[in-house]
N, C-alpha and C positions, 0 to 999 in steps of 0.2 A: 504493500500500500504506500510506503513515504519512497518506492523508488518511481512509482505510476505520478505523487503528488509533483516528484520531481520532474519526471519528462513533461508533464503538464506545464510546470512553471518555466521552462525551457521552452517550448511552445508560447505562451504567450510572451514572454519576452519581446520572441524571434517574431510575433505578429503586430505586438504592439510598441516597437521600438522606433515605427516610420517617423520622421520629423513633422512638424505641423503644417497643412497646405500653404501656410503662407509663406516657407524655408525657400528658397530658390532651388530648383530639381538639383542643377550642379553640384549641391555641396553636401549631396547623400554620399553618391557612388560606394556603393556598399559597408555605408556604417555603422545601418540597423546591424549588421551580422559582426562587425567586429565588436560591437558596443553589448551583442547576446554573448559573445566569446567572452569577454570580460568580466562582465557586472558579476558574476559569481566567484572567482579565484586570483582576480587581480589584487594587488596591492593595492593601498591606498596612494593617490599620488603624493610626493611631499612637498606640497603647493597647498597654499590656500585660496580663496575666492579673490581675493584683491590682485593677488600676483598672476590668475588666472586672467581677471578681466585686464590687466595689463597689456598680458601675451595675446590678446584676445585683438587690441584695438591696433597694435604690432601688426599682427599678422593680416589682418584685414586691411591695412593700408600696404603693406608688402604685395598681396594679391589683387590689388586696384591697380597697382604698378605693374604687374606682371601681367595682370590683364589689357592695359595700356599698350603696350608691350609689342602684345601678341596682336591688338587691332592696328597697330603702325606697320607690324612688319607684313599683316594680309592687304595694308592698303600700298605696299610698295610692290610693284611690276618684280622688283631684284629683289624681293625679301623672303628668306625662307622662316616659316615660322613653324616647323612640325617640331625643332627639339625645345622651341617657346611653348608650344602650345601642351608640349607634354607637362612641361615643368608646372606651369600653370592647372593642371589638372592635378598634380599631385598637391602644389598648396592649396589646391579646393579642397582634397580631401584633408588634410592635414589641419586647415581653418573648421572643417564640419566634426574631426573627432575634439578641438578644443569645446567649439559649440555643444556637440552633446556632455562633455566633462560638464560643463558650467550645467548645463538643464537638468542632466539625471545622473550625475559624480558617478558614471561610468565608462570604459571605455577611454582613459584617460591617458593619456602618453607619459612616459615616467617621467621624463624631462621637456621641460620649455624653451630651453636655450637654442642656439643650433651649432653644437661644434665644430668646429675645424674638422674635416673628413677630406682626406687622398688617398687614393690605391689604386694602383695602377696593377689592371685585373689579367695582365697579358706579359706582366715584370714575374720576378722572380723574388721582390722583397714582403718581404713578413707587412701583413694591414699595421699600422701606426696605432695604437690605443695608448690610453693613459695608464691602463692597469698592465702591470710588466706580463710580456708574455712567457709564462710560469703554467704547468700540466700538473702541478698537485691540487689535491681536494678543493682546496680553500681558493687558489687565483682562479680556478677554472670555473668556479660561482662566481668570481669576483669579473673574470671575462666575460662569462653571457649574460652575467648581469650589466654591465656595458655596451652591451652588444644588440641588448634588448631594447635601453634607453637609444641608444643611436637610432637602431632602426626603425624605432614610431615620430624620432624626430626629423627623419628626412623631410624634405622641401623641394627635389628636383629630383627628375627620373635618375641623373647617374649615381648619385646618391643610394637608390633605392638597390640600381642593378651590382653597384660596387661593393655595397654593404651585406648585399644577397651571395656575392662572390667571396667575400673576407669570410661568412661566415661559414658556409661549406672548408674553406681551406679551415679552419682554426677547428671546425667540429672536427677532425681528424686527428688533431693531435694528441688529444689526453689517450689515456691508459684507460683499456676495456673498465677497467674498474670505477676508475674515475668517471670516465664519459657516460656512465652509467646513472649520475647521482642525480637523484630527482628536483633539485633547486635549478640546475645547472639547466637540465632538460626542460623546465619549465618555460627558464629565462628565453633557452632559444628557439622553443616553440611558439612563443610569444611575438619571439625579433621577425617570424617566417610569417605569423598572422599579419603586422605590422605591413611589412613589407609586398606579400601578397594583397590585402586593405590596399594601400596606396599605388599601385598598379590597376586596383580597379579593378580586381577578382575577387570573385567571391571565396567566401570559406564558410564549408557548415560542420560542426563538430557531432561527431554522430551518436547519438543518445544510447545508452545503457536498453539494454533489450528489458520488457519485461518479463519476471518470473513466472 
């Protein structure tokens, strides 16, 4: 009975997470289903409402800009604007999951900021992070948990595809043991929902069968 209670509540989540008709369609692109992914075993962010609506008024003038951007370079004969218009889509969604943070404190990206990110996904050098990269227990939760924050923070497609490529290389390195541990798997299951969300695929996590 409380695992039936629970696919129920999983269900409507997943039906009732749509934004309000009057959201602009843009700034869904699949955030009902990250924000169902979430709202049960996410952390809490470590932000509060003011430093939210901060990053909130940020970001939304950043994507004015980049929507500017995008209608310059379609109204120029010599302008290509498909790697504008991607970037642009990704801060749509990246502006709609602050938006649901603030409405239903779900679905919240760990971090606000936008760090510094290079990687050159075609080189031979190790992705650049702040946490040393170390394959015992403790840095390898300390890496996907970085890895996690990074990649809900992207703001542009190569961001998304570079940070997709670091982390495949890095899930390789710990020890069957280590790579094994459940904080660590979380973190990078999280950074793949992120990252998949901001590409603008969907993700559905598939419900416990009933008994």
């Amino acid at each position: 009975m409380v695992l039936a209670r629970r696919n129920l509540a999983y269900l409507v989540v997943a039906a009732c997470s749509h934004p309000p008709a009057a959201a602009p369609p843009a700034l869904d692109h699949g955030l009902t289903t990250h924000a169902a992914l979430a709202a049960d075993d996410d952390p809490p962010p470590p932000y509060g409402d003011a430093e939210l609506a901060r990053a909130l008024d940020a970001e939304r003038a950043a994507l004015a800009r980049q929507a500017d951007r995008v209608a310059a370079l379609e109204a120029d004969p010599a302008g290509d604007d498909v790697a504008a218009r991607a970037d642009l889509e990704v801060e749509r969604r990246f502006v709609a999951a602050l938006e649901r943070c603030r409405r239903a404190h779900a679905g919240c990206p760990p971090r606000l900021d936008a760090p510094a990110w290079s990687y050159d996904v075609d080189g031979t050098a190790d992705p650049q992070l702040d946490t040393p990269l170390r394959f015992d227990l403790a840095d390898w939760q300390r890496i996907a948990a970085e890895l996690h924050g990074r990649a809900c923070a992207c703001r542009t497609l190569a961001c998304v595809d570079s940070l997709g490529a670091a982390i495949d290389v890095l899930e390789r390195r710990p020890m069957p043991e280590v790579a094994g541990d459940e904080a660590a798997s979380a973190s990078i299951t999280r950074a793949r929902e992120c990252l998949f969300w901001l590409r603008g695929k969907a993700i559905a996590r598939q419900l416990p069968e009933e008994p």
